[in-house]
N, C-alpha and C positions, 0 to 999 in steps of 0.2 A: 781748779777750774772745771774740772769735768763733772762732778759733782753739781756746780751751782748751774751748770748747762744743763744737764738731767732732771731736776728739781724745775727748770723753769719750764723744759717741755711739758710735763706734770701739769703744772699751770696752762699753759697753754691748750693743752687737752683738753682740761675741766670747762674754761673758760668755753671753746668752742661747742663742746658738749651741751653747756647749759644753754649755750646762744641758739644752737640747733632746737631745741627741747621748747623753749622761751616761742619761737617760731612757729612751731608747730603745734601748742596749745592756742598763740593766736589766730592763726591761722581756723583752727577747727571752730573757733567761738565763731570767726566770723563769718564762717559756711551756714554754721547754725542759725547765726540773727539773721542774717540774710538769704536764707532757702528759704524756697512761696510755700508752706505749709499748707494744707489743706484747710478749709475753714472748719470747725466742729457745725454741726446741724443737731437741732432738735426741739422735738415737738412740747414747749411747757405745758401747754394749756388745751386740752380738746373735753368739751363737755357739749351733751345733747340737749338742745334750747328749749325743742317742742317738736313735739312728733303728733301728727292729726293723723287718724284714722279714716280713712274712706271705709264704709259698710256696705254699699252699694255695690255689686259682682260686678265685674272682679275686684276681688277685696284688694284694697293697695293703702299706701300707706306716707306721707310726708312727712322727710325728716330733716329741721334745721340743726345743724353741729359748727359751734363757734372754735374755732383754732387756735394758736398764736406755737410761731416757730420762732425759736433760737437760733442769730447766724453769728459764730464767734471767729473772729478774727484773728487766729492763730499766729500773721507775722506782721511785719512792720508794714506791709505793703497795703495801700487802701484799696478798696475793694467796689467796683463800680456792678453791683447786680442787673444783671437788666431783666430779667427773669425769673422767680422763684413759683415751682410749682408744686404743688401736693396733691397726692391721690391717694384717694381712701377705697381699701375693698374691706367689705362682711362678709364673712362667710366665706370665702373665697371670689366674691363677686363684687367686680368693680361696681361702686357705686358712683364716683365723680372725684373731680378735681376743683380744687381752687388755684387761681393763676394772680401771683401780685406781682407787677411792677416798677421798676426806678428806684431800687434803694442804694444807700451807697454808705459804706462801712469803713468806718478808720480805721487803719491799723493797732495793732491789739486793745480793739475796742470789740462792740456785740451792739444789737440791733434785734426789733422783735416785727416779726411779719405777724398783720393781724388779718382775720379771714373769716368768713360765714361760708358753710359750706350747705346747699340745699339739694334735696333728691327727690324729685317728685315722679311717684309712682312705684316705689318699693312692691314688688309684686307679693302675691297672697302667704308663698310660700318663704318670705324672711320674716313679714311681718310678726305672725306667729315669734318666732325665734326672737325677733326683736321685743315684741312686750315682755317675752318669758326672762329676757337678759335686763329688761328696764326694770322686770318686778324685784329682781335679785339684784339689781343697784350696779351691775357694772357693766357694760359691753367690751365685747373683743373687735380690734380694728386691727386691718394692716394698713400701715400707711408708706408711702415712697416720695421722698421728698427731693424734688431734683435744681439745681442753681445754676445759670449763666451768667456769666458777667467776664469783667475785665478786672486786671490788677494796675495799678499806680504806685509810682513812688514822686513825692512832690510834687512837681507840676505835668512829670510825663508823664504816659499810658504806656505800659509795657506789652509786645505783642504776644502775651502769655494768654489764649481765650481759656477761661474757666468753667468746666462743666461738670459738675459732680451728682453723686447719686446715692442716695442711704436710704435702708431699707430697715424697717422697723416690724416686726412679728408680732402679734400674739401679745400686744398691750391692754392693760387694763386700763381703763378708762371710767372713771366716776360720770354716770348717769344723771 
């Protein structure tokens, strides 16, 4: 008898053992599906449409640059944007921003923000810099791309306000 009582604690051990383990793998998936993940940001598409030159002193210069951002939905939760902003500097030198709003993003799904970005009056001393970068086919942008919005799940709004910020250096950009 004492034997088959020793053998069955054995069992009993294992059993809880695996039931703890069992637990705590579920447990961790479901932290995971269900944590608000950040959305990924990113810029696909920026090329310069037409750039006019003013010759008249002081020499300046207009530049139209077509966009398109990537917003990816990292969790299950859907994603009400109210806001998505971009700003572009050359050179070190803020140029402008484009502002799109009301999008709204499903859960691990993606969405494309589309944008014209215009700068009128480039002063004397990028312009230079900017045809020398057109002749050579690529220009260097910084760009900061920032998101507001709310998160959802089904029919609610969760009171999680989203506001994120990514910052992009020293991109090549086809001219």
């Amino acid at each position: 008898m004492v034997k088959a009582f020793s053998s069955n604690c054995v069992v009993l051990r294992r059993f809880c053992c695996l039931k703890w383990t069992v637990f705590v793998v579920v447990s961790l998936a479901g932290v995971l599906v269900l944590w608000p993940w950040e959305p990924e940001l990113k810029i696909e598409r920026m090329n310069v449409k037409r750039v006019k030159v003013h010759p008249i002193p002081p020499v300046s210069a207009d530049v139209w640059i077509s966009l398109s951002v990537r917003v990816q939905n990292r969790c299950m939760y859907w994603m009400e944007l109210t806001d998505v902003d971009v700003g572009v500097k050359y050179r070190g030198k803020k140029m402008g921003h484009v502002e799109s709003e009301g999008w709204h993003v499903r859960g691990w799904a993606s969405t494309k923000v589309d944008g014209v970005l215009e700068f009128s009056g480039l002063p004397s001393s990028e312009v230079a810099h900017l045809l020398q970068d057109l002749a050579m086919g690529k220009i260097y942008f910084h760009t900061v791309i920032k998101v507001y919005g709310q998160l959802g799940f089904l029919l609610f709004r969760i009171p999680h306000f989203l506001q994120l910020t990514k910052r992009q250096s020293n991109r090549k950009k086809d001219a």
